[in-house]
N, C-alpha and C positions, 0 to 999 in steps of 0.2 A: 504494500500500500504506500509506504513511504518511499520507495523506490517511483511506483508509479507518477505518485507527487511532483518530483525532482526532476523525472525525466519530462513530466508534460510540458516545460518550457519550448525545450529544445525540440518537443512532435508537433508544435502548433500548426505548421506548416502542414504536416499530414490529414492532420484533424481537420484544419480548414480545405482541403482539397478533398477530404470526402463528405463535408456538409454539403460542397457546393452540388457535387454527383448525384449525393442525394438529393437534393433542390431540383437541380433538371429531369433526374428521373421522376420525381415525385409529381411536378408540374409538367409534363409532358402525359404522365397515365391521368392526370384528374383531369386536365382544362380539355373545354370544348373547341375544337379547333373549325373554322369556317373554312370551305374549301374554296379554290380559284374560280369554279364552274359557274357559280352565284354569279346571276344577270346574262348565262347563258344559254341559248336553246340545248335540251339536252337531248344529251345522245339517243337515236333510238338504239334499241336492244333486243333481242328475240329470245326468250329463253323458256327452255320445259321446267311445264309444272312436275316437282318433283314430293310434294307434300300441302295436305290442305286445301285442296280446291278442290271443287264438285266434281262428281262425280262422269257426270255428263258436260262438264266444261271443256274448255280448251283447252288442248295439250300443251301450247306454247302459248305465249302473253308475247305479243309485241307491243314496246310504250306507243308507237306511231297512231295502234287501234284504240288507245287510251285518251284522244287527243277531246279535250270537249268536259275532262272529269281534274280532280285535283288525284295528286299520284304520290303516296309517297312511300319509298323506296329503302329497305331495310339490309345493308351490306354485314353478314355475320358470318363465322364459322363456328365449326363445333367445339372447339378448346378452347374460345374467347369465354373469359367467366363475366366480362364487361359487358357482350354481349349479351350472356344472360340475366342481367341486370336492366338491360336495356328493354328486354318482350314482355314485361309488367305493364311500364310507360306504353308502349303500342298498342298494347293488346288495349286498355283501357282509352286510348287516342281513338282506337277502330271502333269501340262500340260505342263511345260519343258522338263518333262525323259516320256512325253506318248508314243513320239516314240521308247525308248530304249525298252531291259526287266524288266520293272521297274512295280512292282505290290504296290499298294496305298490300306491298306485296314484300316479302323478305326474300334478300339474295346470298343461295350459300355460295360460298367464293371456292368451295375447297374441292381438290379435284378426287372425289370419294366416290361410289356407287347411289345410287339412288336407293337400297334400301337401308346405309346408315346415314345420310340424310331425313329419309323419311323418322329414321329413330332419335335423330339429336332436334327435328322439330319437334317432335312430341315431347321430347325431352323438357326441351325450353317451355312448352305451352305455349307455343304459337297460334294464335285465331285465326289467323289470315292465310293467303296460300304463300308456301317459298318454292320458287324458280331456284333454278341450279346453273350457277357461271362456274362450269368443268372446267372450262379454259379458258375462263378468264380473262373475256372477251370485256364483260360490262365492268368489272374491278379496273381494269384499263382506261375504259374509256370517261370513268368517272372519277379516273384518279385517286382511286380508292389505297391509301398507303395505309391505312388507320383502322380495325376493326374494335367497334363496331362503327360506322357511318351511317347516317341517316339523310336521303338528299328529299326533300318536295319540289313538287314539279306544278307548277299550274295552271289553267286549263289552257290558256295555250301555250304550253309546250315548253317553257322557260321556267330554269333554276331558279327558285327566289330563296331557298335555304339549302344550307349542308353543313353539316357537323360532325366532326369524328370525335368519337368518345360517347360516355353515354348520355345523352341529350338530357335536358331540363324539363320536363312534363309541360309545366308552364309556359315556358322557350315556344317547344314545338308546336301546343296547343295556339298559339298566338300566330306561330308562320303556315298553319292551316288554315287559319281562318280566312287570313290575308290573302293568301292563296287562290281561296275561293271567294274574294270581294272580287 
């Protein structure tokens, strides 16, 4: 202990270079980060439903056919714990705006079969249906560095949010609404 004492002088140096690691790490996993795409028409996308959608729905979702409704767009994987933090907040965003035109789709980004897919949705409790980017086509093109991301799309067709990290209920409920003004 008294050794410890003595020498902390001489470690401060140490000490201060991993508060600061800690710092960036720490504020890098919490804060919500806005992405570039905001104020852009976004990408269209085609991707199969691979969890949660009817029965007699459509196999693939293209955003192009979505053009006329608010969109908004749930970027996750199955070992994100972030992300499962994140399908509370949506789940409960989907059944507030279910009666507007308000489309909920989750994207798994990971390139895994569709029936552990189909299991890390259930897992999560997801409401809504999740599309599968195998390849990684729509994480690309959405610039998706960050899971979990959340982007809204409004009805015509332009980015008006995106945020990676797990979004603020509040936050999001407000760039839905917007969305759909």
């Amino acid at each position: 202990m008294i050794r410890a004492l003595r020498d902390g002088p001489r470690r401060w140096p140490q000490w201060l270079a991993a508060g600061a690691v800690f710092f960036v790490v720490y504020s890098l996993a919490t804060r919500t980060n806005q992405l570039p795409l905001v104020g852009q028409a976004a990408p269209d996308v085609t991707l199969p439903v691979a969890a949660g959608g009817p029965r007699d729905g459509p196999l693939k979702v293209s955003l192009s056919d979505l053009e006329g409704e608010v969109v908004v767009l749930d970027f996750w994987a199955s070992w994100c714990t972030a992300c499962r933090r994140t399908s509370p907040i949506l789940n409960e965003l989907h059944d507030e705006f279910e009666a507007d035109d308000v489309s909920f789709y989750a994207i798994n980004v990971e390139p895994i079969d569709r029936q552990r897919v189909q299991a890390a949705h259930l897992s999560f409790g997801k409401d809504f249906p999740t599309l599968h980017d195998r390849a990684g086509t729509a994480q690309k093109r959405y610039a998706v560095r960050m899971l979990p991301t959340v982007v809204v799309v409004s009805r015509d067709g332009m980015v008006t949010w995106a945020r990676s990290g797990v979004p603020s209920k509040s936050d999001l409920r407000k760039a839905i609404s917007e969305a759909l003004n």
